[in-house]
KOLMIVO-747375 format. One record per atom (N, C-alpha, C): x, y, z; atom name; residue in one letter. Coordinates in steps of 0.05 Angstrom, whole numbers, plus 32768, in hexadecimal, padded with zeros to 4 digits. Example, Ala and Ser with C-alpha at 12.3 -4.5 7.8 and 13.67 -1.06 7.14 Angstrom:
# KOLMIVO-747375
<keza X="8108" Y="7F8E" Z="809C" site="N" code="A"/>
<keza X="80F6" Y="7FA6" Z="809C" site="CA" code="A"/>
<keza X="8108" Y="7FBE" Z="809C" site="C" code="A"/>
<keza X="8101" Y="7FD3" Z="808E" site="N" code="S"/>
<keza X="8111" Y="7FEB" Z="808F" site="CA" code="S"/>
<keza X="8102" Y="8001" Z="809D" site="C" code="S"/>
//
This chain:
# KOLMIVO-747375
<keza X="7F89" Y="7E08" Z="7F77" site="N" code="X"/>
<keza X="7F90" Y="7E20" Z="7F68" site="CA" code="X"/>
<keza X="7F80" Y="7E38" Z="7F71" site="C" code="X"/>
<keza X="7F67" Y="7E39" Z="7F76" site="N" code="X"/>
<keza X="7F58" Y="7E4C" Z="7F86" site="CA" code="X"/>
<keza X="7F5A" Y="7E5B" Z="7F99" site="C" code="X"/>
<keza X="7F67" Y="7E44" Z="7FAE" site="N" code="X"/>
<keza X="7F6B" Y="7E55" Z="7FC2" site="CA" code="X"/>
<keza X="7F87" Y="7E5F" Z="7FBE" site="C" code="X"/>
<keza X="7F9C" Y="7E61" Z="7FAD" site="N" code="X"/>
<keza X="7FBA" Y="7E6B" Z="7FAC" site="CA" code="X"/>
<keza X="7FAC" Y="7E8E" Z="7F9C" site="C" code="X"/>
<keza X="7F9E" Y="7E87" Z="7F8D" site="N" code="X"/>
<keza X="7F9D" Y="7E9F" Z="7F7E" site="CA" code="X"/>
<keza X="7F80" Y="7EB4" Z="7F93" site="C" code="X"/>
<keza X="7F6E" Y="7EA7" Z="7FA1" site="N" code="X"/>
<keza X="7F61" Y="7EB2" Z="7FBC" site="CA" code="X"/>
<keza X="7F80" Y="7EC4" Z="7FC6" site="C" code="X"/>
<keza X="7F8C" Y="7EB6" Z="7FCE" site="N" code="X"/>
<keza X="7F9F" Y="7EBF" Z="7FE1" site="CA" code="X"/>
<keza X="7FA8" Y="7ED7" Z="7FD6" site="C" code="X"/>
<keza X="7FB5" Y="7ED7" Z="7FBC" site="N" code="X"/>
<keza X="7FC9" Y="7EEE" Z="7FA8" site="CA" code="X"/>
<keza X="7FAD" Y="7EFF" Z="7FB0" site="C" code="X"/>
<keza X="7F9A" Y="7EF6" Z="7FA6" site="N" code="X"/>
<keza X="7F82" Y="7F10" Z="7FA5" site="CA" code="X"/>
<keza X="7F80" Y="7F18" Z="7FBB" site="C" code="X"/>
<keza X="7F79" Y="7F12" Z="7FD0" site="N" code="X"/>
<keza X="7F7C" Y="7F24" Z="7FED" site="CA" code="X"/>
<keza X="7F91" Y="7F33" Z="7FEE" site="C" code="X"/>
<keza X="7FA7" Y="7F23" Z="7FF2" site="N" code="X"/>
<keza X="7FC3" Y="7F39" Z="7FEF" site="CA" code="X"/>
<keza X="7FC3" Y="7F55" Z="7FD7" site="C" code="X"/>
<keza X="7FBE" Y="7F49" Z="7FC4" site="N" code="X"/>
<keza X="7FBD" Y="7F65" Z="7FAE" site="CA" code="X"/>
<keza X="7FA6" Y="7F77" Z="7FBC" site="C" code="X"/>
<keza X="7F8F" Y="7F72" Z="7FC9" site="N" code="X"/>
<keza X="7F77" Y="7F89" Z="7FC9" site="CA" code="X"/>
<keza X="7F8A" Y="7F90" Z="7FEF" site="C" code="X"/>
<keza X="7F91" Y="7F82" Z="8003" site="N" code="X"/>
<keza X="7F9B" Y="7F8A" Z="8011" site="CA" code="X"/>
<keza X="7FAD" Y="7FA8" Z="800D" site="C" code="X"/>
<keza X="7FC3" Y="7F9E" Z="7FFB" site="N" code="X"/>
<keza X="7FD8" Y="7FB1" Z="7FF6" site="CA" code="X"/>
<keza X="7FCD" Y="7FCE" Z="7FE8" site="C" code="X"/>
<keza X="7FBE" Y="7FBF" Z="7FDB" site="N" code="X"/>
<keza X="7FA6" Y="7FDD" Z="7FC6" site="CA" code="X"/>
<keza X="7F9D" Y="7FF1" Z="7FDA" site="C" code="X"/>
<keza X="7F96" Y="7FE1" Z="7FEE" site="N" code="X"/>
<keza X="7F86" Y="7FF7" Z="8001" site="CA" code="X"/>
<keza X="7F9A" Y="8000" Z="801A" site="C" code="X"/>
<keza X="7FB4" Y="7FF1" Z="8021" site="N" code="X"/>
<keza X="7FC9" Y="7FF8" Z="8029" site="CA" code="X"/>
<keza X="7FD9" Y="8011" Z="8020" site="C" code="X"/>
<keza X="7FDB" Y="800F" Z="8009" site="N" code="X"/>
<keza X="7FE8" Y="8028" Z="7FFA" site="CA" code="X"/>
<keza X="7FD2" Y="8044" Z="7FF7" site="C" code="X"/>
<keza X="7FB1" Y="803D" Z="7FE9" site="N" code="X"/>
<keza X="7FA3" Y="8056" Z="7FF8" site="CA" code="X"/>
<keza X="7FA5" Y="8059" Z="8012" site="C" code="X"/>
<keza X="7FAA" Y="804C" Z="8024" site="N" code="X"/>
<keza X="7FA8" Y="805B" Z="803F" site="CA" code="X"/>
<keza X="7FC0" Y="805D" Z="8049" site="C" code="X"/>
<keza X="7FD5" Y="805D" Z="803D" site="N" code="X"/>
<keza X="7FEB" Y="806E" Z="803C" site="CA" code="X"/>
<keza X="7FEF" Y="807A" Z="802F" site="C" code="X"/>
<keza X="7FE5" Y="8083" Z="8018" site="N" code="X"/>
<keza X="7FE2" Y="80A0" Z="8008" site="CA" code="X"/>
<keza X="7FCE" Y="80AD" Z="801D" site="C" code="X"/>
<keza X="7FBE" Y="80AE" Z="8026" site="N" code="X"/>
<keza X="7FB1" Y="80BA" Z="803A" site="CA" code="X"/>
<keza X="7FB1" Y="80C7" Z="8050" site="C" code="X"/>
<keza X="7FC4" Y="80B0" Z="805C" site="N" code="X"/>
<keza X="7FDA" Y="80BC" Z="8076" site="CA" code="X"/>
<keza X="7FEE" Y="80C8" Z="8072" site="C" code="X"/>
<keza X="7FFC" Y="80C7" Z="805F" site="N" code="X"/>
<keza X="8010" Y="80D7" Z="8051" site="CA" code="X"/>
<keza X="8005" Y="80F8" Z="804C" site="C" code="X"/>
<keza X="7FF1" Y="80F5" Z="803E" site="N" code="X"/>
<keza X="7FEB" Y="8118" Z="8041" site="CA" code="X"/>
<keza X="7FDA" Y="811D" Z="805E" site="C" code="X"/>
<keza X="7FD4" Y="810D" Z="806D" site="N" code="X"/>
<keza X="7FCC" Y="8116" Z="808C" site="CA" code="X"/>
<keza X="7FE5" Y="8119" Z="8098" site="C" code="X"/>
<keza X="7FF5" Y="810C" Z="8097" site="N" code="X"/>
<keza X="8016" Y="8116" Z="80A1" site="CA" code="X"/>
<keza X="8018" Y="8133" Z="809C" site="C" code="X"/>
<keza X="8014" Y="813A" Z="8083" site="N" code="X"/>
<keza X="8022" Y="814D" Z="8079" site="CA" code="X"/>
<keza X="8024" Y="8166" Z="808E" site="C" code="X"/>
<keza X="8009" Y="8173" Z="809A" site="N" code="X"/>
<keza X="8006" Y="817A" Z="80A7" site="CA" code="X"/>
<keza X="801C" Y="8181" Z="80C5" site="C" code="X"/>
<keza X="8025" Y="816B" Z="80CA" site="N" code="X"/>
<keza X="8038" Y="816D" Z="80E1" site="CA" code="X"/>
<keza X="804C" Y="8183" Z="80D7" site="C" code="X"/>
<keza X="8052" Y="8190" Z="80E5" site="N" code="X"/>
<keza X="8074" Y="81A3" Z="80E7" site="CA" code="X"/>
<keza X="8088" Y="8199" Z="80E2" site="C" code="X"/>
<keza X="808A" Y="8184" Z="80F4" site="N" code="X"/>
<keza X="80A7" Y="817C" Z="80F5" site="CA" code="X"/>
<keza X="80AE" Y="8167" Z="80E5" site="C" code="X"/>
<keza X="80B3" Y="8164" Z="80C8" site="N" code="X"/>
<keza X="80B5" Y="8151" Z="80B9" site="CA" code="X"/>
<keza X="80C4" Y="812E" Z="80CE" site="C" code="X"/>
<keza X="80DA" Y="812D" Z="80E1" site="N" code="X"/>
<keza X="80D8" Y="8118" Z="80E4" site="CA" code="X"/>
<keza X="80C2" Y="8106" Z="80FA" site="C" code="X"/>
<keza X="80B0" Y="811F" Z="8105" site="N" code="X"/>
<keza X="809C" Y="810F" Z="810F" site="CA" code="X"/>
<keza X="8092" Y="8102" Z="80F8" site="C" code="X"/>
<keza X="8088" Y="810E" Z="80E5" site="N" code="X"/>
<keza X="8078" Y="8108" Z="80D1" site="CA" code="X"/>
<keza X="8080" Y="80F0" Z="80C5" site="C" code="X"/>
<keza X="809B" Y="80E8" Z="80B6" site="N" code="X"/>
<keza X="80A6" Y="80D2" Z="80B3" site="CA" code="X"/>
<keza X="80A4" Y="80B9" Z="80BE" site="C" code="X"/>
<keza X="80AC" Y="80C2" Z="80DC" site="N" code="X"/>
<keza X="80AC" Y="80B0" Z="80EC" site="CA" code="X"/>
<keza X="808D" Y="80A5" Z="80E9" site="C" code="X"/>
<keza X="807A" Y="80AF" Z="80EA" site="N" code="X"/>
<keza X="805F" Y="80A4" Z="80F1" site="CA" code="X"/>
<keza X="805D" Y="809D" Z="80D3" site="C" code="X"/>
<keza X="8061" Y="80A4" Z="80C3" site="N" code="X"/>
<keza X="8060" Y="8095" Z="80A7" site="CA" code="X"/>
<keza X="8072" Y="8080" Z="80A3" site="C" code="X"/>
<keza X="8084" Y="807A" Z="80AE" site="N" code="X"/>
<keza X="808E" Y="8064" Z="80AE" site="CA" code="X"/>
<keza X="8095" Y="804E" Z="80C1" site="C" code="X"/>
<keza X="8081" Y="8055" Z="80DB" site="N" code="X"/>
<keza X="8071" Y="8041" Z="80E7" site="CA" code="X"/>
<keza X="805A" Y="803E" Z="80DE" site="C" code="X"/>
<keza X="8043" Y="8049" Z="80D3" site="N" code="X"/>
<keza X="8034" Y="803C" Z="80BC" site="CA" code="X"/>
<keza X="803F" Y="8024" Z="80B3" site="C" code="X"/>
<keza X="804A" Y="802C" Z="809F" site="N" code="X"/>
<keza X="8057" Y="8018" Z="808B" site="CA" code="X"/>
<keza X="8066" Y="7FFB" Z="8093" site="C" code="X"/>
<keza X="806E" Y="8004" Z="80AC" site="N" code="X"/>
<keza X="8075" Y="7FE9" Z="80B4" site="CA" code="X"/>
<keza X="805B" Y="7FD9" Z="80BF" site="C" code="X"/>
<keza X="804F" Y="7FE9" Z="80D2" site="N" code="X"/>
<keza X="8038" Y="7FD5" Z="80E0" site="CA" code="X"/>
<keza X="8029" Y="7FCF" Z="80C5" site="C" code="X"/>
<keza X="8023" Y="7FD4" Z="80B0" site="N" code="X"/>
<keza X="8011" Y="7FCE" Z="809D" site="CA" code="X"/>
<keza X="8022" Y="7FBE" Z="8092" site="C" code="X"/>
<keza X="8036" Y="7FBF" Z="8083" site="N" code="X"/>
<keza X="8043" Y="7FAD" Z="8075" site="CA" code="X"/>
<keza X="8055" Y="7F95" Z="8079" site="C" code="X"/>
<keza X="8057" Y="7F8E" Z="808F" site="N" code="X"/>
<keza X="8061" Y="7F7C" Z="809D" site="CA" code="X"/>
<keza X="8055" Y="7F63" Z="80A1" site="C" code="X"/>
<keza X="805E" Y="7F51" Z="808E" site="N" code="X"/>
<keza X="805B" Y="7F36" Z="8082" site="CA" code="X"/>
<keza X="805F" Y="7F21" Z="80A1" site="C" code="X"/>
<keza X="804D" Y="7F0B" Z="80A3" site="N" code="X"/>
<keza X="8056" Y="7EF7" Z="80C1" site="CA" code="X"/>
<keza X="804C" Y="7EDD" Z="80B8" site="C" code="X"/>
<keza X="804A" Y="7EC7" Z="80B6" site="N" code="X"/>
<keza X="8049" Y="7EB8" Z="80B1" site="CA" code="X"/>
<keza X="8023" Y="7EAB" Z="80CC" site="C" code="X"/>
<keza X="8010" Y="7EA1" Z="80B8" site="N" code="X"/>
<keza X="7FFD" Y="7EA6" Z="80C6" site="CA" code="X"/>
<keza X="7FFA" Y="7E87" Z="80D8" site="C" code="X"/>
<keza X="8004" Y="7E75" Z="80CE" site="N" code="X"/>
<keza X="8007" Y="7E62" Z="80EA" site="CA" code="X"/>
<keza X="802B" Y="7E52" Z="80E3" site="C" code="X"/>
<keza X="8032" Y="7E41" Z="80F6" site="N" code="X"/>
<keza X="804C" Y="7E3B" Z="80F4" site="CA" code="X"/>
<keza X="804F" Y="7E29" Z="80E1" site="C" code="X"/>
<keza X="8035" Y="7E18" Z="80DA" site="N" code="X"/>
<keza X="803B" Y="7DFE" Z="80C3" site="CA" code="X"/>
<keza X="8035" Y="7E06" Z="80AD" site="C" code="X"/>
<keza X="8024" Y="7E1E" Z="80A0" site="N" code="X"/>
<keza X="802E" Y="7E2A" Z="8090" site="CA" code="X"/>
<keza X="803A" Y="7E3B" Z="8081" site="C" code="X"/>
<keza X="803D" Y="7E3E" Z="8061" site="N" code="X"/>
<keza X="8053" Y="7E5C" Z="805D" site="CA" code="X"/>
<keza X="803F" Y="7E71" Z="805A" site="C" code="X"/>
<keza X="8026" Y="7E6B" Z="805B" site="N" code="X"/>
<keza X="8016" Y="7E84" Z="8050" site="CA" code="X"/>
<keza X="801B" Y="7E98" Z="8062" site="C" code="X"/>
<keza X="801B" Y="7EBA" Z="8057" site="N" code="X"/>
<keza X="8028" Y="7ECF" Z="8067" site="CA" code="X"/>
<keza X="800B" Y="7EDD" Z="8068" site="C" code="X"/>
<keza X="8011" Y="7EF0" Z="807D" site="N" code="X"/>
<keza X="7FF4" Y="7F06" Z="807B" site="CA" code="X"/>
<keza X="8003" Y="7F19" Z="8094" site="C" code="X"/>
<keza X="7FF5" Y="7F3A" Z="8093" site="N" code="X"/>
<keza X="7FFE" Y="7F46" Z="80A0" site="CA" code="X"/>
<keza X="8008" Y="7F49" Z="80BA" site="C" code="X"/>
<keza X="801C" Y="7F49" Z="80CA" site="N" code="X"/>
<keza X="8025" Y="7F46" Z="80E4" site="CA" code="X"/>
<keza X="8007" Y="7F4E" Z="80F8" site="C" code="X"/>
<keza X="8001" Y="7F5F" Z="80ED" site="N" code="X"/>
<keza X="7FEE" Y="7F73" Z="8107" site="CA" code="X"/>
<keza X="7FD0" Y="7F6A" Z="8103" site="C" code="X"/>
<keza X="7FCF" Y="7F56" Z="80EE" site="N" code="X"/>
<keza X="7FAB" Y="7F48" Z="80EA" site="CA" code="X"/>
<keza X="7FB9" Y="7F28" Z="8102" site="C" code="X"/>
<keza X="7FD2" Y="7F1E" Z="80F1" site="N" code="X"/>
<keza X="7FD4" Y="7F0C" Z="810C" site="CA" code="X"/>
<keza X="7FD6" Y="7F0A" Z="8124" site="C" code="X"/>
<keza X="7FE4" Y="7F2B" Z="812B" site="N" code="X"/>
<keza X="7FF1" Y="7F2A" Z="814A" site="CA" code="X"/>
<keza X="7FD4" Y="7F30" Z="8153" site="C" code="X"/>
<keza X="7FB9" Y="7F36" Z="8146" site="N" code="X"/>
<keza X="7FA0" Y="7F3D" Z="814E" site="CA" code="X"/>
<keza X="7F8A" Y="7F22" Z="8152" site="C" code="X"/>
<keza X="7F91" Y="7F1C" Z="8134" site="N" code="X"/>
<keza X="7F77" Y="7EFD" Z="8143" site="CA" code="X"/>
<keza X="7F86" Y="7EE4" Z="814B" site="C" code="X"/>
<keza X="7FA7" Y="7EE1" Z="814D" site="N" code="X"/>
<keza X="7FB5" Y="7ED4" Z="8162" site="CA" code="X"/>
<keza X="7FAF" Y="7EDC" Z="8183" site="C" code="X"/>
<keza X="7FA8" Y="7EED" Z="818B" site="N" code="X"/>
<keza X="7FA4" Y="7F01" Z="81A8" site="CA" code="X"/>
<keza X="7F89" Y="7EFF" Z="81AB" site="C" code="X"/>
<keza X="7F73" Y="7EF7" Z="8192" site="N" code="X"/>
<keza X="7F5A" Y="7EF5" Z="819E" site="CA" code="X"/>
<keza X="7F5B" Y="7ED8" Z="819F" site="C" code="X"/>
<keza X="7F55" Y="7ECA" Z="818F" site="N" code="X"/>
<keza X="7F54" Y="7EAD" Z="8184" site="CA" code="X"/>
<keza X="7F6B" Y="7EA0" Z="8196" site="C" code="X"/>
<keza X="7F8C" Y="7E9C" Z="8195" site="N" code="X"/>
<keza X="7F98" Y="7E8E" Z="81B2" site="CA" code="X"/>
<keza X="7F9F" Y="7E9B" Z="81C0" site="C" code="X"/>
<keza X="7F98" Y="7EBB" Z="81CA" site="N" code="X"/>
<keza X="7FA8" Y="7EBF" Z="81E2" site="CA" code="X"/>
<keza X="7FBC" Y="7ED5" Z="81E1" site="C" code="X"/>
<keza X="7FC9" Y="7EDC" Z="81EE" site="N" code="X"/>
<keza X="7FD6" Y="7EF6" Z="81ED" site="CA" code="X"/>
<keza X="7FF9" Y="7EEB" Z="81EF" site="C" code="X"/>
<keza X="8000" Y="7ECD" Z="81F2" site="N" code="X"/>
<keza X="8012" Y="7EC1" Z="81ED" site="CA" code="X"/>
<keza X="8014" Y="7EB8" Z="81CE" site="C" code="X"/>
<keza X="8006" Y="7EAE" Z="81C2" site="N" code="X"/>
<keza X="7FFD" Y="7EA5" Z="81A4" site="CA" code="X"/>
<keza X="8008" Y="7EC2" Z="8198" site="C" code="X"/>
<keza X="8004" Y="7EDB" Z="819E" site="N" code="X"/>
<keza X="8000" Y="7EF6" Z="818C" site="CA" code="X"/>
<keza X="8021" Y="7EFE" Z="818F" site="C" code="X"/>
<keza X="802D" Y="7EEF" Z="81A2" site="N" code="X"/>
<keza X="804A" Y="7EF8" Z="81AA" site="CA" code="X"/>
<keza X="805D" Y="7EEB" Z="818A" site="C" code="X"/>
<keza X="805E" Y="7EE0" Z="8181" site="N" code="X"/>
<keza X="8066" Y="7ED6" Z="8171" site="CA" code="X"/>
<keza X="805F" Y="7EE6" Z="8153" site="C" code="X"/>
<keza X="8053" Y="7EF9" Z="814E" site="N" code="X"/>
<keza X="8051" Y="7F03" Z="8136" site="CA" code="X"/>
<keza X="8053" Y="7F21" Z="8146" site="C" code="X"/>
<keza X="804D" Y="7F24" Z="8153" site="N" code="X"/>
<keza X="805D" Y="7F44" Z="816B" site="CA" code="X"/>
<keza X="807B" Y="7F46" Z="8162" site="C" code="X"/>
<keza X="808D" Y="7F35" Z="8163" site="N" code="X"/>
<keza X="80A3" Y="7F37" Z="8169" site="CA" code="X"/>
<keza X="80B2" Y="7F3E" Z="814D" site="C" code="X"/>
<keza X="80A7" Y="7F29" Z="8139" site="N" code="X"/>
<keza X="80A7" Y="7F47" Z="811B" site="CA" code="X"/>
<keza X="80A3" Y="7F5E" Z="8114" site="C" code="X"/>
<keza X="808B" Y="7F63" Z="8118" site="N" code="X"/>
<keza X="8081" Y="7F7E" Z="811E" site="CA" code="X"/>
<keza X="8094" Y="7F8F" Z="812B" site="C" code="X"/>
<keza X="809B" Y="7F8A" Z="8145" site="N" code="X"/>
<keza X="80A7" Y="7FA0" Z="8150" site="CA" code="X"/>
<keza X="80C2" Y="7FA9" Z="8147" site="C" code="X"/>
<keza X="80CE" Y="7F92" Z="813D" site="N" code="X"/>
<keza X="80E6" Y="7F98" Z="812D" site="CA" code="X"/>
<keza X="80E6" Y="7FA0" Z="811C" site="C" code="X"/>
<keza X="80D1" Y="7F9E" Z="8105" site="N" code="X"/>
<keza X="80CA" Y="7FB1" Z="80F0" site="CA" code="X"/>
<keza X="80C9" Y="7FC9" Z="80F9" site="C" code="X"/>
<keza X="80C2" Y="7FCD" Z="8112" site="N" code="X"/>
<keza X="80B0" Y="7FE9" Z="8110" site="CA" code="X"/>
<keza X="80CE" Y="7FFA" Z="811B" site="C" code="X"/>
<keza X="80DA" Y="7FF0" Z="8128" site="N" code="X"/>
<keza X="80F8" Y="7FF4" Z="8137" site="CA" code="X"/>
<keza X="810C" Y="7FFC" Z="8120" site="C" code="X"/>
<keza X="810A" Y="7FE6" Z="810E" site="N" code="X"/>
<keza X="811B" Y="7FEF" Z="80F9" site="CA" code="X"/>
<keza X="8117" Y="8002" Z="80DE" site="C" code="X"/>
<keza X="8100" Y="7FFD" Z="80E9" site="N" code="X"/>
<keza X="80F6" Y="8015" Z="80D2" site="CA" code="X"/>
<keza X="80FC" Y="8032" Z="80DC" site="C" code="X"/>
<keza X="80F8" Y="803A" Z="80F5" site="N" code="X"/>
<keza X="8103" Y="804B" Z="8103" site="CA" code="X"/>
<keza X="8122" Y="8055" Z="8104" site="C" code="X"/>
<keza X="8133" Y="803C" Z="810D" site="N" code="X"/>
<keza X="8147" Y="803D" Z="8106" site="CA" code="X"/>
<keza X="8152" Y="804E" Z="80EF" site="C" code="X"/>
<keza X="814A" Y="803A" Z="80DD" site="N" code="X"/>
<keza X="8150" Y="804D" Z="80B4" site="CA" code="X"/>
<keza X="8147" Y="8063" Z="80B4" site="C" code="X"/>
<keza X="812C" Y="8072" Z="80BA" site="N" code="X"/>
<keza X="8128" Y="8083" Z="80BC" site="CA" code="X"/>
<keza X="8145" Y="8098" Z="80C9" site="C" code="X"/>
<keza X="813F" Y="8091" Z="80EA" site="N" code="X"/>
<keza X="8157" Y="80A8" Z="80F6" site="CA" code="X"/>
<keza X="8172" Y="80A2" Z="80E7" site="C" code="X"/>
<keza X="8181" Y="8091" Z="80E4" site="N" code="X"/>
<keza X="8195" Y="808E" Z="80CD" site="CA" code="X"/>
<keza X="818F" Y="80A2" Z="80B5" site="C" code="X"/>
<keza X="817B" Y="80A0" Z="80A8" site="N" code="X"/>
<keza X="8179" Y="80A5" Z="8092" site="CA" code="X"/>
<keza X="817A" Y="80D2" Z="8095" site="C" code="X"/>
<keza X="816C" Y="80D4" Z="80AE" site="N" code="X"/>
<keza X="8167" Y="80EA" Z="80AC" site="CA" code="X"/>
<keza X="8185" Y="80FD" Z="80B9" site="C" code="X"/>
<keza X="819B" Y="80F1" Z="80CC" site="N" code="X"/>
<keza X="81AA" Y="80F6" Z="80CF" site="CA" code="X"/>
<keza X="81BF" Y="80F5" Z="80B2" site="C" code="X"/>
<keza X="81BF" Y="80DF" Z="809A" site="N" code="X"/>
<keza X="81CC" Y="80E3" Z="808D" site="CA" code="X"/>
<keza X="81C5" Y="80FF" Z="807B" site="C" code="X"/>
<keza X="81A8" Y="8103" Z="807D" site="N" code="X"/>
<keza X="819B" Y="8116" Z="8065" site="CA" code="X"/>
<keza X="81B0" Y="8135" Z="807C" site="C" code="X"/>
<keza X="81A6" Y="8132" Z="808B" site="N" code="X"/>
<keza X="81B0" Y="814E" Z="809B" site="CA" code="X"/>
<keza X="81CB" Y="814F" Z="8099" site="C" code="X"/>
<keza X="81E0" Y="813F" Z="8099" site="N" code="X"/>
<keza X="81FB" Y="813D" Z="809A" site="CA" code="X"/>
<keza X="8201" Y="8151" Z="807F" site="C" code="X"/>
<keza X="81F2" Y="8144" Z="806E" site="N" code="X"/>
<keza X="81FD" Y="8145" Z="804A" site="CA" code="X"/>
<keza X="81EF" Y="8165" Z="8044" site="C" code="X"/>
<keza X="81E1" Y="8167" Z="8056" site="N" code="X"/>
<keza X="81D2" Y="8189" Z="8054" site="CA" code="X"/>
<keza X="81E3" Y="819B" Z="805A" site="C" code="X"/>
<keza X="81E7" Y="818B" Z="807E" site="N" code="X"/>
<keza X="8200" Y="81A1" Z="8079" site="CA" code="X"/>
<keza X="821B" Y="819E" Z="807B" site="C" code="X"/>
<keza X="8225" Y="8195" Z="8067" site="N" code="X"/>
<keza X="823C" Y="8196" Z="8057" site="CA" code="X"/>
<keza X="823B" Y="81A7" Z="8047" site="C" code="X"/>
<keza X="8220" Y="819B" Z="8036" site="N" code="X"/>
<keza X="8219" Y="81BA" Z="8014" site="CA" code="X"/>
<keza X="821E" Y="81DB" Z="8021" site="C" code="X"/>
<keza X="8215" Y="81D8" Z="803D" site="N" code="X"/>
<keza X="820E" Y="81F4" Z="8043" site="CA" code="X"/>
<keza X="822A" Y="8201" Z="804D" site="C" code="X"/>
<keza X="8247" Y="81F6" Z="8056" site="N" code="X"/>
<keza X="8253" Y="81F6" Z="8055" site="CA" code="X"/>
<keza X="826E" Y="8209" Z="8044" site="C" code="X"/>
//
């Protein structure tokens, strides 16, 4: 029972300090001009940080893609790190994706109103 609720506790103080340091980067964004640079790098944040991988194959316990694809690459190797990479990058791809989607729909519907 110790170690299940260890686990919840890492994850809760992880995410705690996940979300300050994306409130953080979020007003260091702000700064940029061009709001979809700004996005964009705020929502590659969010993916490399929040992107769940499973930390070996025989178990279900999860932990962040980018702590595994890191001590998978020190600890077995830069083949070992390939396997929690390949989440990641699709997160990070699709997160991008929604983004440009999202920003093409916002501009469409802008200008229509203006119309």
């Amino acid at each position: 029972m110790s170690g299940s609720s260890d686990y919840l506790l890492v994850w809760i103080i992880y995410l705690s300090a996940a979300s300050v340091f994306c409130l953080i980067f979020w007003h260091v964004t702000d700064f940029i001009k061009r709001p979809g640079i700004a996005y964009s790098l705020r929502t590659f944040l969010l993916a490399v940080i929040l992107t769940p991988w499973y930390v070996n194959s025989q178990e279900g316990l999860l932990a962040p893609a980018i702590i595994v694809v890191l001590l998978d690459a020190i600890t077995a190797g830069g083949a070992a790190a390939i396997r929690a990479l390949v989440p990641l990058l699709l997160a990070i791809v699709g997160t991008q994706i929604v983004l440009i989607i999202s920003i093409f729909t916002h501009n469409k519907k802008n200008n229509i109103n203006k119309i």
